[in-house]
C-alpha positions in Angstrom: 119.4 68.1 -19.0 122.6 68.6 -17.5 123.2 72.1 -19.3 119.5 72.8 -17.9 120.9 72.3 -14.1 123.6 74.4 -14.3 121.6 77.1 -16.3 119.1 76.8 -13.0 122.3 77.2 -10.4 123.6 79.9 -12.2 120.5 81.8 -12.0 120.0 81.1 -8.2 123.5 82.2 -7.4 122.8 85.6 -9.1 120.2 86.5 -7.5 121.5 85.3 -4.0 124.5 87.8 -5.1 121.8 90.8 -6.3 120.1 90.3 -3.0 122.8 90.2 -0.5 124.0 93.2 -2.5 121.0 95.1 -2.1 120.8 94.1 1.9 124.4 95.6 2.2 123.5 98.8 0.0 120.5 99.3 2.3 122.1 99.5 5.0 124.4 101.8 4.1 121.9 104.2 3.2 120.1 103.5 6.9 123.9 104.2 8.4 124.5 107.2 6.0 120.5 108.6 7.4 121.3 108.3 10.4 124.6 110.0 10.8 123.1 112.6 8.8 120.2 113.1 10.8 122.9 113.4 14.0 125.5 116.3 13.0 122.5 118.8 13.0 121.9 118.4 16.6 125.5 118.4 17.8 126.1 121.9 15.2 122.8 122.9 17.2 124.1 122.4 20.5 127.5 124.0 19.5 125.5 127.6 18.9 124.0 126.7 22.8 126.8 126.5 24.7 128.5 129.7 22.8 125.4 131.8 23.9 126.3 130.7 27.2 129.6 132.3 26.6 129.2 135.5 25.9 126.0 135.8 29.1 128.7 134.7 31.3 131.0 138.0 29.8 128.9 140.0 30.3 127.3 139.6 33.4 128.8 142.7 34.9 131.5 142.2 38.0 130.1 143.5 41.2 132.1 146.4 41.9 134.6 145.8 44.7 133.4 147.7 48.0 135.3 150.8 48.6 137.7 150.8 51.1 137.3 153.5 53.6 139.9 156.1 53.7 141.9 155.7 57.1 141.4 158.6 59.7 144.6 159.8 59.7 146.3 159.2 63.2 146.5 162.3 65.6 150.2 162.6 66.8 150.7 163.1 70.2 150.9 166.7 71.8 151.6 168.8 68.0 149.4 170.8 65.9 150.0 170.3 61.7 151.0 173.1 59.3 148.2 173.9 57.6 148.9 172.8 54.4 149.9 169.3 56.0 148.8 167.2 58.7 151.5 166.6 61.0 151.9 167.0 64.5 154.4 166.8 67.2 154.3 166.3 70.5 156.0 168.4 73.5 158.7 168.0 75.9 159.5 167.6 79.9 161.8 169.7 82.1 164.9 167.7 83.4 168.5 170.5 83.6 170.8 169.6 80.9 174.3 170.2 82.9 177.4 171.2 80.2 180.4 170.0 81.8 178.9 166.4 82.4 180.4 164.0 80.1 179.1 161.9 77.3 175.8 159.9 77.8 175.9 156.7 78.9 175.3 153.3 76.7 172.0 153.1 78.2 171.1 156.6 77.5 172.4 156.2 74.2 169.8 153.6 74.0 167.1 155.6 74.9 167.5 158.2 72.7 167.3 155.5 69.4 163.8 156.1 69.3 163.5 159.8 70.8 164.7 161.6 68.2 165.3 162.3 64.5 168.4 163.2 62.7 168.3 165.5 60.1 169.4 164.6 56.3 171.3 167.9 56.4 172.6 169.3 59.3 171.7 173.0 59.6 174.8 175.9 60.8 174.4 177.4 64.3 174.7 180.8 65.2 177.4 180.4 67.6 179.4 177.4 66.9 180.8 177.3 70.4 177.4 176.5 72.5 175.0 173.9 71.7 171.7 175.6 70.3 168.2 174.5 71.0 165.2 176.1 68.9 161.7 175.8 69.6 159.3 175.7 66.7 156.4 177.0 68.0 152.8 178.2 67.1 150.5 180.7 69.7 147.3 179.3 68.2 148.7 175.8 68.9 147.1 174.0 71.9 149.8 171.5 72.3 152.2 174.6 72.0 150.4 176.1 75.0 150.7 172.8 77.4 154.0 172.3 76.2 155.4 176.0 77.8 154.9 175.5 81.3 157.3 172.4 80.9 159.4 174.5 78.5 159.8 177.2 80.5 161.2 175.5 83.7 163.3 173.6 81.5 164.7 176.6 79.8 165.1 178.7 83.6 168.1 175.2 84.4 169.9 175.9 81.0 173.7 175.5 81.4 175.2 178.7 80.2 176.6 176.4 77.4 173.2 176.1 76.1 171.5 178.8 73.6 167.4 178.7 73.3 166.0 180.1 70.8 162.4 180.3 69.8 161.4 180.4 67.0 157.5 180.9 65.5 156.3 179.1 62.4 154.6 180.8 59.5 153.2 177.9 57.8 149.9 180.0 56.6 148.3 184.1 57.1 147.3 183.5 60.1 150.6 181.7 62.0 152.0 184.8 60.3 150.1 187.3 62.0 151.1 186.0 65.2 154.5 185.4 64.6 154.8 189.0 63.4 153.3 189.7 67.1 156.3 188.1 68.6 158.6 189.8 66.3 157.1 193.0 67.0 157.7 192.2 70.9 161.2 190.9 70.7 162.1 194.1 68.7 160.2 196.1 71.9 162.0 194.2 74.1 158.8 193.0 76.0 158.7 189.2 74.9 159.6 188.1 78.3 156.4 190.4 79.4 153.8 189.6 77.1 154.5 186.1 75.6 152.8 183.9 78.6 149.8 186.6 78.1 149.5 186.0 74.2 149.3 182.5 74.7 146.6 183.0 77.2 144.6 185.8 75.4 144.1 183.1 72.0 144.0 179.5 74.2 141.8 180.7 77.1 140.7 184.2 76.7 139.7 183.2 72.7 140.7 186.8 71.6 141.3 187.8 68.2 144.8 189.1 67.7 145.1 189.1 64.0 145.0 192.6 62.5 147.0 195.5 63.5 144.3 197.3 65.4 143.7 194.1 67.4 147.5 194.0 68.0 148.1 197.7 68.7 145.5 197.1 71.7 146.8 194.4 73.0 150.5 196.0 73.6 149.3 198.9 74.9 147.3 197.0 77.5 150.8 195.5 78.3 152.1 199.5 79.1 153.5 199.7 75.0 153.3 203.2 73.3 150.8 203.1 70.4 153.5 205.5 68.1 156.4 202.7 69.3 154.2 199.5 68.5 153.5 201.3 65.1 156.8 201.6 64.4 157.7 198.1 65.1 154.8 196.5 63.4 155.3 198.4 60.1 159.6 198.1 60.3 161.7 196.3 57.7 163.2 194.1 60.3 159.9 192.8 61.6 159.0 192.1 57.9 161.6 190.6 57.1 162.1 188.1 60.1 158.5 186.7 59.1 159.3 186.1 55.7 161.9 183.9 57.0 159.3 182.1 59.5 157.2 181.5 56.4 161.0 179.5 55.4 163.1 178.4 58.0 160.8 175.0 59.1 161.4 173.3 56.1 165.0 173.5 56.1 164.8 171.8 59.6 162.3 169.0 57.8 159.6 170.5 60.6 155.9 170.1 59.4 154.1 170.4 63.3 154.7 171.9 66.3 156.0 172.0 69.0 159.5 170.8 67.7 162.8 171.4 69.4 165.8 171.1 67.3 169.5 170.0 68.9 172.6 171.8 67.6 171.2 171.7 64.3 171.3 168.1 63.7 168.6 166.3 66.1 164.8 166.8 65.7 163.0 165.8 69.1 158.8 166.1 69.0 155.7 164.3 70.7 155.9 161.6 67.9 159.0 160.5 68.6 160.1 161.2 72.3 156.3 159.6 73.4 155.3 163.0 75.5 156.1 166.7 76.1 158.4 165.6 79.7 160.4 162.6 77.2 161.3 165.3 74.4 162.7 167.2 77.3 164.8 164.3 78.9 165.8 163.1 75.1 166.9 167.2 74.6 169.2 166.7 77.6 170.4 164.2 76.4 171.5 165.4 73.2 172.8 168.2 74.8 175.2 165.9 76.8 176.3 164.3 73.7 177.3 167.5 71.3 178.9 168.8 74.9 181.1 165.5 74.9 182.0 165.7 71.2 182.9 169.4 71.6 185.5 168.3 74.3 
C-alpha cells in the first residue's frame, strides 16, 4: 500500500515538473516571436530615415545673390588713361617764393596727406632749380579747368623754379595731340596756340586728329603750311611722342592733371582735395627742396 503512495507521488511530481517545463518553454517561444516580429520594423525604419539623407543632399543650395560690382569712384578734377581708370585732380595758384626758408611744422603737416612720394625718385634736367612738370591731356576736361589756375600760378614762378609741361600719350588719340604740341613747341608758337587748342576740342568740339585737321588749324594761327609739314613729319617730333607714350609710368602717373615736384613728389586732385590745394601743396614742396638745397 505504502509502495502504491509513493508510486502515486512520484507520478504527480513528474508531471507538475513536465508542466511547469512546458509553461517556461512557451514562453520563450512567445518572447523569441515577439522580438522577432520587432527587428523588421526598426531595419525598416533604418532604410526611412537614410532616404531622408540623401533628399536633404541634394536639395540644391540656393545660389548666393550676386553682389553688384561697385561703380568705381570718380576722382576729383583728373581724367584716366585709357587703359586704366584713374584720375587726378588739379591745382590752385598761390607764388612759391625760392629764397623763403623751409616750411613750417604746420605746413609740414598739411602736406602729409597732399602729396605722394615716389618709390623711385626720377633725375632732373637741371639739378640746380627745383623742376615742376605737368602731366597733361588737351582732351581732358579737368586738364582744361585746371589751366587758368595753372597758368597764373606759373606767371609768380621764382626764377628758381623750372615748369615743364609735359603731354601724356597713354593711347592714338592723346598721341595725336601731344604730337600737336610738339609740333608747336618745335615752331615756337606754344605760348600762341596752346590756350586755343584747348578751346577748339573742350568748347569749340573740333576734330584735331589727323594731319590735314592739324595743318589747318596752325595756319589759322599765321603757321606756314610747308613749315608745319616739316615739323609734323620731323624725327624730333616723332621721337618726343614716343617718349610721351613712356615717360608717365616712370613717374607712377595713371590720370591727369598731375604735377610732379623735383622728381620726387606727386601732387593730384586725389590727394591735395582740389585743383587751388595741389597748387598750395606744390608750393610747398617747392619751399622744402629750396631749404634742403641750402
Amino acid at each position: 500500500m505504502r509502495k502504491n503512495f509513493i508510486q502515486i507521488g512520484l507520478i504527480i511530481l513528474t508531471l507538475a515538473v513536465l508542466a511547469g517545463a512546458s509553461i517556461f518553454f512557451f514562453q520563450k517561444m512567445q518572447e523569441r516571436s515577439g522580438s522577432e516580429a520587432t527587428a523588421p520594423e526598426q531595419t525598416a525604419a533604418a532604410p526611412a530615415s537614410a532616404e531622408k539623407q540623401p533628399a536633404a543632399e541634394a536639395a540644391p543650395s540656393a545660389p548666393a545673390p550676386a553682389t553688384p560690382a561697385a561703380q568705381a569712384p570718380q576722382p576729383a578734377a583728373e581724367t584716366a588713361a585709357p587703359a586704366q581708370v584713374e584720375p587726378a585732380a588739379p591745382a590752385a595758384e598761390p607764388a612759391a617764393p625760392a629764397a623763403e626758408p623751409a616750411a613750417s611744422p604746420a605746413a609740414e603737416e598739411e602736406l602729409a596727406g597732399g602729396y605722394e612720394t615716389l618709390d623711385a625718385p626720377q633725375p632732373t634736367q637741371n639739378p640746380d632749380k627745383i623742376e615742376v612738370i605737368e602731366f597733361f591731356w588737351y582732351g581732358c576736361p579737368h586738364c582744361y579747368d585746371f589751366e587758368p589756375i595753372l597758368e597764373s600760378w606759373v606767371k609768380k614762378l621764382p626764377a628758381n623754379v623750372d615748369f615743364i609741361r609735359q603731354p601724356a600719350a597713354f593711347s592714338d588719340l592723346w598721341a595725336k595731340h601731344a604730337k600737336a604740341f610738339y609740333v608747336a613747341q618745335a615752331l615756337g608758337v606754344l605760348d600762341k596756340v596752346h590756350a586755343d587748342f584747348f578751346d577748339a576740342l573742350q568748347n569749340k568740339h573740333q576734330k584735331l586728329e589727323t594731319e590735314e585737321q592739324l595743318a589747318a588749324f596752325f595756319t589759322a594761327h599765321g603757321v606756314k603750311e610747308a613749315d608745319f609739314l616739316e615739323a609734323y613729319n620731323s624725327f624730333l617730333v616723332d621721337t618726343k611722342v614716343r617718349q610721351a607714350a613712356v615717360t608717365p609710368a616712370r613717374y607712377g602717373v595713371t590720370g591727369v592733371p598731375v604735377l610732379i615736384v623735383n622728381g620726387k613728389y606727386k601732387v593730384d586732385g586725389r590727394s591735395a582735395g582740389s585743383h587751388e590745394k595741389m597748387i598750395e601743396v606744390t608750393n610747398q614742396l617747392i619751399k622744402k627742396e629750396a631749404a634742403a638745397k641750402k
